[in-house]
N, C-alpha and C positions, 0 to 999 in steps of 0.2 A: 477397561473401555475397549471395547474391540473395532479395530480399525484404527485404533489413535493413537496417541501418548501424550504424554505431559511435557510441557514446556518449562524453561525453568523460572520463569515467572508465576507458574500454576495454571495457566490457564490449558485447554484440554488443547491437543491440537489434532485433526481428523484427518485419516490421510485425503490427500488433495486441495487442501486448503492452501497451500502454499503454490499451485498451478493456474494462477489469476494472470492472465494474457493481457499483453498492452490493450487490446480490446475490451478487455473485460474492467482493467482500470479507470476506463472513460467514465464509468458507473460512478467509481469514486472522485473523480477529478473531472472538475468541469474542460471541457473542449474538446478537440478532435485528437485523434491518434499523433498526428504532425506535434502537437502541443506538450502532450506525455512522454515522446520521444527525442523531443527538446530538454523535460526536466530529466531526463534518462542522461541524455551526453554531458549536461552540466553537472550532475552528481545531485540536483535539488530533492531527487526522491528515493525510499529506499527500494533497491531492486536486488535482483537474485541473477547471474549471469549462470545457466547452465545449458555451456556449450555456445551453440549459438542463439540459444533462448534465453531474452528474458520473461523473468517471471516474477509476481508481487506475492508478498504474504498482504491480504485483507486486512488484517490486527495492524501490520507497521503501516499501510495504506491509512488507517481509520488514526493512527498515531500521529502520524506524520501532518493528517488535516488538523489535530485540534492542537498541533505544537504550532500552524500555521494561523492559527484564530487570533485577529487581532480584537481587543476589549473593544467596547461601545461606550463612550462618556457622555455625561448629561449636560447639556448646556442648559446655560443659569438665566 
């Protein structure tokens, strides 16, 4: 794969995928930057500190929503 590699889950990873900006995470998480930077200081979401950047992988982004799905029940 050129430009990539493997992760050791298998899945492919491309470079720059891992360069997803608080900005760019609102795409994935509902609300404003202020909100993202919230779950950032509490530890609620998972991020990548390099340097004075952070930065998201998409995959633990898209993980991290459906570990956050609570089920729907049917009333009787």
């Amino acid at each position: 794969m050129a430009g990539g590699s493997i992760a050791p889950d298998g899945r492919a990873l491309v470079a720059g995928t891992v360069a997803t900006s608080i900005g760019d995470a609102g795409i994935y998480v509902p609300g404003d930057r202020g909100f993202v930077r919230r779950l950032i200081a509490e530890r609620r979401i998972p991020f990548c500190k390099i340097g004075k950047f952070v930065r998201f992988d998409p995959y633990e982004i898209e993980e991290w929503i459906e570990s956050q799905r609570v089920a729907a029940f049917e009333l009787d």
